[in-house]
C-alpha positions as CSV (number, residue, x, y, z in Angstrom):
1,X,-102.6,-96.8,-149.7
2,X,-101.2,-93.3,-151.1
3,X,-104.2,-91.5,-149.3
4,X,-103.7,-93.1,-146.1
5,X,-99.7,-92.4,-146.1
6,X,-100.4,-88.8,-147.3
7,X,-103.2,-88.9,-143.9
8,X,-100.5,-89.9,-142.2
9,X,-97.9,-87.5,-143.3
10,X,-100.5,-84.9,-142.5
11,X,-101.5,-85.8,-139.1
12,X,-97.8,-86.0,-138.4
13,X,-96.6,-82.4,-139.7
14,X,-99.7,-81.0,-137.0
15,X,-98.8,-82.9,-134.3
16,X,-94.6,-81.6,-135.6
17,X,-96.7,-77.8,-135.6
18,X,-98.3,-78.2,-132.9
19,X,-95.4,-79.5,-130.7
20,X,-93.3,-76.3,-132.3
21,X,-96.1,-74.2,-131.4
22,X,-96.1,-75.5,-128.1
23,X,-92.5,-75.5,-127.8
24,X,-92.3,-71.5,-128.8
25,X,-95.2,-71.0,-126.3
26,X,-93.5,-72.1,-122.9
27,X,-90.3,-70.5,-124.5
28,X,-91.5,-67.2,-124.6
29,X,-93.3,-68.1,-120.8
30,X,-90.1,-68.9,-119.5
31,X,-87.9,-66.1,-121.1
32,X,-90.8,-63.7,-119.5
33,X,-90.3,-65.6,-116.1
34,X,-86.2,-65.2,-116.0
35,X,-86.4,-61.6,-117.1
36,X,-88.8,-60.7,-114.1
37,X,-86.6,-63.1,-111.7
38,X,-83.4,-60.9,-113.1
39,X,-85.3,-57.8,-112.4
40,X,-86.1,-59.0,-108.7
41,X,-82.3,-60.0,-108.5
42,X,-81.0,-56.7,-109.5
43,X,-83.6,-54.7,-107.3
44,X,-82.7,-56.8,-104.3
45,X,-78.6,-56.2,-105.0
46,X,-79.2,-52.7,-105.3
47,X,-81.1,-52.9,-101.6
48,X,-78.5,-55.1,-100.2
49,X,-75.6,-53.0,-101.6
50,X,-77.6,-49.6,-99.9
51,X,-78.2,-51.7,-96.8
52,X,-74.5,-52.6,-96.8
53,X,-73.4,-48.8,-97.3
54,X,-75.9,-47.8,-94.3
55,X,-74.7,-50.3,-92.1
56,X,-71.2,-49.3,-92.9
57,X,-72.1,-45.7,-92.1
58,X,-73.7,-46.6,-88.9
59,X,-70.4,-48.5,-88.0
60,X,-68.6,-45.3,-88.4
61,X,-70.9,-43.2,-86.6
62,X,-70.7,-45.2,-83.9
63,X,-66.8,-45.3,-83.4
64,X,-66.4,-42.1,-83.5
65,X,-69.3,-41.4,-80.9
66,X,-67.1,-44.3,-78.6
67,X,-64.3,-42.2,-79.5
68,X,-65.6,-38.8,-78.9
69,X,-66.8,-40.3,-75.5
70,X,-63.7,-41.6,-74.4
71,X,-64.4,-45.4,-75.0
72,X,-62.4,-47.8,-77.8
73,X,-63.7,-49.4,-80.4
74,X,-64.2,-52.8,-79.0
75,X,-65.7,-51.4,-76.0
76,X,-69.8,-52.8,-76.3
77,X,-72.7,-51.1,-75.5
78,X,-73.1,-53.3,-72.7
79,X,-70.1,-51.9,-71.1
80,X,-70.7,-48.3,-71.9
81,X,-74.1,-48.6,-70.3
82,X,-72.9,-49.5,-66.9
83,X,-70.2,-46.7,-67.4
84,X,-73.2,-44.1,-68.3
85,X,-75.0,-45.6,-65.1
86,X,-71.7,-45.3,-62.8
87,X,-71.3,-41.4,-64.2
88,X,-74.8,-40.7,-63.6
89,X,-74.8,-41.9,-60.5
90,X,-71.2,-39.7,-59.7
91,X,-72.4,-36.8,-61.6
92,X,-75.7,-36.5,-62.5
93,X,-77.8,-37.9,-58.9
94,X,-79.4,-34.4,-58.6
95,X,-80.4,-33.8,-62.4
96,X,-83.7,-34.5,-63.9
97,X,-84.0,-37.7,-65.4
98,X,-84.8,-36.2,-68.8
99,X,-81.8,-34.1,-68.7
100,X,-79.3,-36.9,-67.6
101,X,-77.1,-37.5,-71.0
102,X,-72.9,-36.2,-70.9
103,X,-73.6,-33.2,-72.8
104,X,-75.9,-31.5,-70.2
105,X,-73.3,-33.3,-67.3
106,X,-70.3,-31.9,-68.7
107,X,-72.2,-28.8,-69.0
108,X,-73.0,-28.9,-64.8
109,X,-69.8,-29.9,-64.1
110,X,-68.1,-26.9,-65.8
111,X,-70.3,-24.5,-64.2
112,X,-69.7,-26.1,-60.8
113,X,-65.7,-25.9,-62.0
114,X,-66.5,-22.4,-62.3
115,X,-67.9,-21.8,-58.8
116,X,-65.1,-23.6,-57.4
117,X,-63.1,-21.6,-59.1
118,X,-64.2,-18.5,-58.0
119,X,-64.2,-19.8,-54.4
120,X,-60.7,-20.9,-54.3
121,X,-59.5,-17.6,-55.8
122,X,-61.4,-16.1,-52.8
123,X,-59.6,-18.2,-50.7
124,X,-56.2,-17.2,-51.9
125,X,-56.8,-13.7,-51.8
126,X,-57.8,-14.2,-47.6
127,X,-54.5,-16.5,-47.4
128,X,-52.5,-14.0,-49.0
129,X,-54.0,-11.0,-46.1
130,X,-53.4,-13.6,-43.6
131,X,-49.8,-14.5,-45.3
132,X,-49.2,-10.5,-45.0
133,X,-50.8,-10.4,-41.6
134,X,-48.5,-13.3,-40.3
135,X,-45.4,-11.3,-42.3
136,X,-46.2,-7.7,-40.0
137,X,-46.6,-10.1,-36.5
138,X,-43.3,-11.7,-37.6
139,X,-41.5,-8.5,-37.5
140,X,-42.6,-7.5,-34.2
141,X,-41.1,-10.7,-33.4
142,X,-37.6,-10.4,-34.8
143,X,-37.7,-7.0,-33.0
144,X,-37.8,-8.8,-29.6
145,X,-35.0,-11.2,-30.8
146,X,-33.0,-8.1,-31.3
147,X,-33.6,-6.6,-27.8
148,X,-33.0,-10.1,-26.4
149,X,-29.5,-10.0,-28.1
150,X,-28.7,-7.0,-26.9
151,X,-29.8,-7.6,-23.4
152,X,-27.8,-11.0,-24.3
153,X,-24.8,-8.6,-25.1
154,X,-24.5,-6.8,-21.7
155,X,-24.4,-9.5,-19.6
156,X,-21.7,-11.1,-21.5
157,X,-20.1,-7.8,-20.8
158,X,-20.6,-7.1,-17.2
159,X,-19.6,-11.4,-16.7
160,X,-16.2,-10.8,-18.6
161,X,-15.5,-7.4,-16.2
162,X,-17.1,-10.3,-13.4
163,X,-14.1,-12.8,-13.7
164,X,-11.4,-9.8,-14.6
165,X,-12.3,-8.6,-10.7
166,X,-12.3,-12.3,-9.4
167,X,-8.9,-13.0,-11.3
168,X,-7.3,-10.1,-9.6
169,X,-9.1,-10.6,-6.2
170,X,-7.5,-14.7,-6.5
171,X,-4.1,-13.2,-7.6
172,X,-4.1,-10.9,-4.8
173,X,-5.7,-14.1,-2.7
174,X,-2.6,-16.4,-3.9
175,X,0.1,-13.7,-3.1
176,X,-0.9,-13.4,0.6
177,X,-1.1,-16.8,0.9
178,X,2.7,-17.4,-0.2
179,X,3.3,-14.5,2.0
180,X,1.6,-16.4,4.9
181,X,3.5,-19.7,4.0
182,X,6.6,-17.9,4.2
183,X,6.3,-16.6,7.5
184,X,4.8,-19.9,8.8
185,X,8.1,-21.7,7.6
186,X,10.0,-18.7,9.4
187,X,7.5,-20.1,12.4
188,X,7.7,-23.8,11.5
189,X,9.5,-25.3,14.6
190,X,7.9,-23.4,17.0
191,X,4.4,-23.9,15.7
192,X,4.4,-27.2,13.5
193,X,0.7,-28.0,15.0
194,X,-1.0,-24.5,14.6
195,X,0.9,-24.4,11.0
196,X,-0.4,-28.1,9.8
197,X,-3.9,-27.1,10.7
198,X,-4.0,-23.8,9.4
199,X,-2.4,-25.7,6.3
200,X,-5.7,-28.0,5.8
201,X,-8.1,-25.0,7.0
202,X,-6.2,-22.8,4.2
203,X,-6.5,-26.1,1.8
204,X,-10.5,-26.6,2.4
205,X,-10.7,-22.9,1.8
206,X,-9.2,-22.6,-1.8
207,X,-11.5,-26.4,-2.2
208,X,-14.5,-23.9,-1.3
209,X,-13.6,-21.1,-3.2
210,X,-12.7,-23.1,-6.4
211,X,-16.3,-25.2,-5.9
212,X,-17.7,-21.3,-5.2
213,X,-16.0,-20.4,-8.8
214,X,-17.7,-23.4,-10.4
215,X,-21.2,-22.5,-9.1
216,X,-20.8,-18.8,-10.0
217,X,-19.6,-20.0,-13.5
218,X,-22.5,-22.2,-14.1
219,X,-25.5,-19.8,-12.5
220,X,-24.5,-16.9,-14.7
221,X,-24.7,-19.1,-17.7
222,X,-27.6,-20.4,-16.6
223,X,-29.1,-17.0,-16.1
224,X,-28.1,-16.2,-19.1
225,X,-29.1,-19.0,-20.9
226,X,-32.7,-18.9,-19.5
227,X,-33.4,-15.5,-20.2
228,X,-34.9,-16.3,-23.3
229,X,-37.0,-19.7,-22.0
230,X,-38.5,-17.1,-19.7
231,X,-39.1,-14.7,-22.7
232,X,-40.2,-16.7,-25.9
233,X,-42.0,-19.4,-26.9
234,X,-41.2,-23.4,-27.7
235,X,-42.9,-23.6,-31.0
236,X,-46.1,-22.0,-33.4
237,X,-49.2,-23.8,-34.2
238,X,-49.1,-24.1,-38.3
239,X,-52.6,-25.5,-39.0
240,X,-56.0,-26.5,-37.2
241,X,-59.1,-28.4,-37.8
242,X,-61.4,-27.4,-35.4
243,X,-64.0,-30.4,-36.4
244,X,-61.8,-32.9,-35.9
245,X,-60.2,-31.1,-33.0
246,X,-56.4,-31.7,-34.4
247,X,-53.5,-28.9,-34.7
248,X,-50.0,-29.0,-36.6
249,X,-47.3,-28.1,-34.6
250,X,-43.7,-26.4,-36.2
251,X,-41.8,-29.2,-33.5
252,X,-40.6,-32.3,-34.7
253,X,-38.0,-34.8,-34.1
254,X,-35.2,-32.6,-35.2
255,X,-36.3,-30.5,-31.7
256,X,-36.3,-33.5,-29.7
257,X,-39.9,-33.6,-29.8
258,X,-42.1,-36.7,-28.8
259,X,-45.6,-37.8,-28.1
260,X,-47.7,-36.7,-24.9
261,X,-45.8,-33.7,-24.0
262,X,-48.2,-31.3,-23.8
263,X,-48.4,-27.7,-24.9
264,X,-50.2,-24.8,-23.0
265,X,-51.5,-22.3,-26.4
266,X,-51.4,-18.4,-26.3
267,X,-51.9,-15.4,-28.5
268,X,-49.8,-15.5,-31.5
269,X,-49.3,-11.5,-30.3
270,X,-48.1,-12.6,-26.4
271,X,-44.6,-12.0,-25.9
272,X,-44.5,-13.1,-22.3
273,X,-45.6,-17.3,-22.5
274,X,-45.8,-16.7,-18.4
275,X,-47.8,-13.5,-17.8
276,X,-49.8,-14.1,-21.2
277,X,-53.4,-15.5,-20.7
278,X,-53.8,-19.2,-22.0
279,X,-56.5,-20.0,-24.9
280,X,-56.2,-23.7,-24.3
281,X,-54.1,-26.8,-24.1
282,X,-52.8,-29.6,-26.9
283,X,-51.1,-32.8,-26.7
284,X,-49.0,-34.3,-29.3
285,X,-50.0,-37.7,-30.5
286,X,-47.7,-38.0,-33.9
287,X,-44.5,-37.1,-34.4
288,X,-44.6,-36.2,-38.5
289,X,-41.3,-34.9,-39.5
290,X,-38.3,-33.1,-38.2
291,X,-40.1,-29.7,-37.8
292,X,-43.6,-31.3,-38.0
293,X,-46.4,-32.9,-35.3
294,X,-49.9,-33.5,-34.8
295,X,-51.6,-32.6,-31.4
296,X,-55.5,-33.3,-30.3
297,X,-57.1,-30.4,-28.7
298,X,-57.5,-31.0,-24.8
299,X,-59.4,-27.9,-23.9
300,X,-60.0,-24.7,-25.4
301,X,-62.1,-21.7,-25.2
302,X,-65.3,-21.6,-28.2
303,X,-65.1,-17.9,-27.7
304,X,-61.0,-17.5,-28.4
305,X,-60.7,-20.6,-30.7
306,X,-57.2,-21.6,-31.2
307,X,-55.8,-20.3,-34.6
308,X,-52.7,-20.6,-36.9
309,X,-49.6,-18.9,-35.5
310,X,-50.6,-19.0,-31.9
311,X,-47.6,-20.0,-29.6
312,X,-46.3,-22.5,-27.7
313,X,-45.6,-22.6,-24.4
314,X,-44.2,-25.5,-21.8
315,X,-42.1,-25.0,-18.5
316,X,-40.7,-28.9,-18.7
317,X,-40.1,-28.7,-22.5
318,X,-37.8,-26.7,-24.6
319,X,-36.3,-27.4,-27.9
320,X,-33.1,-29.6,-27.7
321,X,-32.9,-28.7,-23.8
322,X,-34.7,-30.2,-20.5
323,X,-35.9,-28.2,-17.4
324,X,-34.9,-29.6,-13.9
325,X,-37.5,-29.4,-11.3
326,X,-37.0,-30.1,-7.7
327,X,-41.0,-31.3,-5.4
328,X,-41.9,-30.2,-1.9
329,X,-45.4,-29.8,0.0
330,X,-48.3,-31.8,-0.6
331,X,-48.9,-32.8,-4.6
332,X,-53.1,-33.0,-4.6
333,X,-53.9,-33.0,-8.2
334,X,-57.7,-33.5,-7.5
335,X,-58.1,-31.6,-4.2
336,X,-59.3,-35.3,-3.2
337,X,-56.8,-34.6,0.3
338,X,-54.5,-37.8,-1.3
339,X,-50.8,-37.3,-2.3
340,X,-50.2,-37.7,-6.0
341,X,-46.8,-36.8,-6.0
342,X,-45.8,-39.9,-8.4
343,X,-48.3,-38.1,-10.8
344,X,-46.9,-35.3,-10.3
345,X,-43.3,-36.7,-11.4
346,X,-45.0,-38.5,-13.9
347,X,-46.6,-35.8,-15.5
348,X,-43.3,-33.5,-15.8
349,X,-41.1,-36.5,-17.1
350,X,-43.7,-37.8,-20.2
351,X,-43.1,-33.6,-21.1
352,X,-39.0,-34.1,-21.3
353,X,-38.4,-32.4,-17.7
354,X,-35.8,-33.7,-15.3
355,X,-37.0,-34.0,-11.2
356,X,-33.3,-33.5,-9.5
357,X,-35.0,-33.5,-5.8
358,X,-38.3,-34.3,-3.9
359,X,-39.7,-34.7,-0.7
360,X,-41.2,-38.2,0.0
361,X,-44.8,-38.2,1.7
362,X,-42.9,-40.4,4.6
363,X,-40.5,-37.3,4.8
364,X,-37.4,-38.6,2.9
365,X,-35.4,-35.8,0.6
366,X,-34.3,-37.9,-2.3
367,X,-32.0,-36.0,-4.5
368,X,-30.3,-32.7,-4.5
369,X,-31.0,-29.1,-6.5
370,X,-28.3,-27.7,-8.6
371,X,-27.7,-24.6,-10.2
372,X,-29.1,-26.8,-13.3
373,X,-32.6,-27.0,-11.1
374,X,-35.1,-24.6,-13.0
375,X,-38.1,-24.5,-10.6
376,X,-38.5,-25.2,-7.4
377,X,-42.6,-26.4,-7.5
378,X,-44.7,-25.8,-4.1
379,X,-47.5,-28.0,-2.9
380,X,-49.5,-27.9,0.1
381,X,-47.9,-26.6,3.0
382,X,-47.9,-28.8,5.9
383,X,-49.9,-28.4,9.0
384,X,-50.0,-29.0,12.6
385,X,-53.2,-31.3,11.5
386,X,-51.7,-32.5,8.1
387,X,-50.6,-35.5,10.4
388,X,-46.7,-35.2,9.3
389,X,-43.2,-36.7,11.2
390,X,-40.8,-34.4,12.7
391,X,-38.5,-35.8,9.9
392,X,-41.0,-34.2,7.5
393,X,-41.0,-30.2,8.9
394,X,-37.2,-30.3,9.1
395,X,-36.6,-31.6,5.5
396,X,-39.0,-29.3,3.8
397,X,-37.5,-26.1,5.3
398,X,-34.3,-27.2,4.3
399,X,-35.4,-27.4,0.7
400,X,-37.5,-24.2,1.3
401,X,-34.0,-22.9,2.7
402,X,-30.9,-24.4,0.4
403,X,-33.4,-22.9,-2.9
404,X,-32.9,-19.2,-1.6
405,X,-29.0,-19.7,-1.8
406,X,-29.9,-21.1,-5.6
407,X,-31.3,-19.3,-8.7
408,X,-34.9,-21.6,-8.2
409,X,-37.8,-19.9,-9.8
410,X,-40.8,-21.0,-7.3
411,X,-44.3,-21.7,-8.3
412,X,-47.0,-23.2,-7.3
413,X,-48.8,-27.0,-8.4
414,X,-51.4,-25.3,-10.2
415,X,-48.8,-23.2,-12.0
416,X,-46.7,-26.4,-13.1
417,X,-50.1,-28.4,-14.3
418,X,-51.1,-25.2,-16.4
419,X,-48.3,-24.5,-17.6
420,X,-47.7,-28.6,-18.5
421,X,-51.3,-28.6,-20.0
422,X,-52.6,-31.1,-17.6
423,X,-56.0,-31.8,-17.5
424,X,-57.7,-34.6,-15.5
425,X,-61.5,-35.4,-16.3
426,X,-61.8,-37.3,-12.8
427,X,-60.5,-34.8,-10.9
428,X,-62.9,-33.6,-8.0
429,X,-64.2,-29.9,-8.5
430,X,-63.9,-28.0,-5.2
431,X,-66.6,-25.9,-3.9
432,X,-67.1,-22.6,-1.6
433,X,-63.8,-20.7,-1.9
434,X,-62.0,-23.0,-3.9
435,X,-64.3,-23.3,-6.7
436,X,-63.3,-21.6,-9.8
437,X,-65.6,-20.7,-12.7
438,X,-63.7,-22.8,-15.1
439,X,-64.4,-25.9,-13.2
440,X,-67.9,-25.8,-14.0
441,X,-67.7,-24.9,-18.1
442,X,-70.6,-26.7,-19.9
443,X,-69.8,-29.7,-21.8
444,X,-70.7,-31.7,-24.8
445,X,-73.1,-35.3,-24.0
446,X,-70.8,-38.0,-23.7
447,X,-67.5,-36.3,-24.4
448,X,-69.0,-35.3,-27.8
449,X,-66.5,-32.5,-29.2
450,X,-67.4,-29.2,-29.7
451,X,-67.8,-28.7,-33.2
452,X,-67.4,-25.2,-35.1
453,X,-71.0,-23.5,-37.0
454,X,-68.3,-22.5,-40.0
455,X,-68.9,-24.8,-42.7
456,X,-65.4,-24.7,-44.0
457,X,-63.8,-26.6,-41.3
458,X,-66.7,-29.1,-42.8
459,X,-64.8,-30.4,-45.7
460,X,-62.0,-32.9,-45.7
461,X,-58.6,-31.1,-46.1
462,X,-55.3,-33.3,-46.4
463,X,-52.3,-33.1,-43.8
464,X,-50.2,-30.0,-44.3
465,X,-46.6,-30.1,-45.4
466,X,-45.3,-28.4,-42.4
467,X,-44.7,-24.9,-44.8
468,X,-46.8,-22.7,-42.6
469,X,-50.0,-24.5,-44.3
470,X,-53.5,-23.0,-43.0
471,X,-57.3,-23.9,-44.0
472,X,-57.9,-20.2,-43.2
């Protein structure tokens, strides 16, 4: 029995050995297996903790790049990728593809900077000869003002020594007539009817004389005041663009200036609007500002192109003041053998001009010149064959008669519709000795304007301020 329990006892402390044995075995295996899994933990902090730093850096990087191209820090890439496309398309359209990033654009567009630059101080330099140019013209200028003046002066003068003679004439008028009265009321009852006649003849004559005064009075101011209409100019043109075919005029509302009147254009070096040759014609179509107005081009000469500081010059128009005109003869505006004398009245009222008389195609006078009538404007004159009434004749050489007793400047239709800067695309072109070489001036398919070979008239320019602006 004691062998068996020691047996026992032994069997018992192997399988106690062998389960320690065991035991210390997968103690050591799994001590081995957490100190490899603590390895792999550590290794993969230390790559997440460098990832995290990276990623952090990258961050950075990249807000300052959104800053550094003007973007915020919310902005995403999304949205600066249409931006880039947007800019490239703006900036970049002519640059190799390879070469498309800001750096190289920003380096374009500082060198183009740099031409334009250069070109504009070009450009100032020519405006400032032109500025000087304009300065030496204006001189001339206020030399004529000066002369005018003076020539202003003298007939002031010689009209004050003008009404000291006609004073003492009336004085001396006034005492023989209260000499005359005396000795008729000596004469009274013998001669009551010669003395009452007299009386009224003596009363319609001092009516005539005083009406005589009054028309002497106004026709030397009127002389005087149209000196200078017959001397200067209405206004300047300030700026043109000859692609567009569209001038600025110095004429505004402040001068009483509106749309359609019409403006024929001369040297800016002409000092006599009349006897000066005319480089073309413009029509206002805007009325800007009080010294300011925008005309289109109606004809013009390529070869003498109309340029800043050329004048203006119209015989119905004058600033703040409008021209009387009185009609007679035949008004053909298109040489068509039809009256257009309506046309005619038209034309001179739409330019601020006043018609104080006419003759009516039926042979009617309507109206009656003044010493305010400017211009007395001649039509056709009438012929045995012109198929006219008696009424006709008679009337039209009493107009042709009562202007000589008036200061009436006379000119003819084609005068008036230069001077007015009419132009009539219908009209019909006369031939054999009628024609003129001007009626047969080449023109443009389908009214296309004429444009300018100078590239600079090319690019889009804003409206001037009215300050003597110039694209020149």
């Amino acid at each position: 029995m004691a062998a068996r329990e020691n047996q026992g006892l032994q069997i018992a402390l192997i399988i106690c050995a062998m389960l320690m044995i065991g035991l210390g075995v997968f103690t050591f295996v799994l001590y081995n297996n957490s100190k490899d899994e603590a390895l792999k933990t550590a290794s993969a902090v230390k790559e997440a903790k460098a990832a995290n730093e990276q990623a952090l850096k990258t961050s950075e990087d990249m807000r300052q790049l959104k800053l550094l191209i003007g973007y915020g820090e919310r902005d995403d890439i999304a949205t600066i990728q249409a931006n880039y496309k947007k800019d490239v398309e703006t900036y970049a359209a002519t640059m190799r593809e390879s070469e498309r990033n800001y750096r190289n654009i920003v380096s374009q567009l500082a060198t183009e900077l740099q031409k334009q630059t250069e070109l504009l101080v070009d450009a100032q330099a020519r405006n400032d000869q032109l500025k000087s140019d304009f300065d030496n013209k204006e001189a001339l200028n206020l030399t004529a003002i000066e002369e005018y003046k003076a020539a202003q002066k003298k007939a002031t003068d010689d009209l004050a020594q003008e009404r000291t003679a006609f004073a003492e004439a009336r004085d001396k008028l006034k005492a023989q007539d209260a000499d005359f009265a005396h000795k008729l009321e000596d004469r009274r009852k013998k001669f009551d009817d010669d003395i009452a006649k007299s009386t009224k003849d003596l009363d319609a004559t001092e009516t005539n004389l005083r009406k005589t005064l009054g028309d002497l009075d106004k026709v030397v101011t009127k002389l005087k005041e149209g000196e200078l209409s017959t001397e200067l100019t209405d206004g300047k043109v300030t700026w043109v663009n000859q692609g567009a075919r569209i001038v600025w005029l110095n004429l505004g509302s402040d001068d009483g200036l509106r749309r359609q009147i019409s403006f024929t254009v001369i040297a800016s070096d002409e000092i006599n609007p009349v006897k000066a040759e005319k480089k073309g014609i413009v029509e206002v179509i805007r009325v800007l500002d009080g010294h300011l107005a925008e005309a289109r081009i109606m004809d013009d000469d390529p070869s003498k192109p109309i340029m800043p500081g050329d004048q203006l010059f119209s015989a119905a128009w004058q600033p703040g003041h409008a021209e009387h005109f009185a009609l007679v003869g035949l008004m053909d505006l298109d040489k068509d053998g039809v009256s257009d004398l309506d046309k005619v009245k038209n034309l001179i009222t739409v330019n601020g001009g006043i018609v104080d008389a006419e003759l009516r195609d039926d042979g009617t006078r309507v109206g009656q010149m003044t010493v305010d009538t400017t211009y007395l404007v001649q039509g056709a004159q009438p012929t045995e064959k012109s198929n006219k009434s008696a009424e006709y004749f008679k009337n039209y050489s009493k107009i042709i008669d009562d202007s000589k007793l008036l200061p009436i400047k006379k000119i003819s239709l084609e005068d008036l519709i230069g001077y007015l800067g009419y132009k009539d695309r219908e009209r019909t072109v006369p031939l054999g000795a009628d024609a003129k070489p001007s009626d047969f001036r080449p023109r443009a398919p389908n009214e296309v304007p004429r444009r300018s070979n100078n590239e600079s008239f090319k690019k889009r320019r804003n409206t001037p301020s009215g300050k003597n602006d110039t694209i020149y």
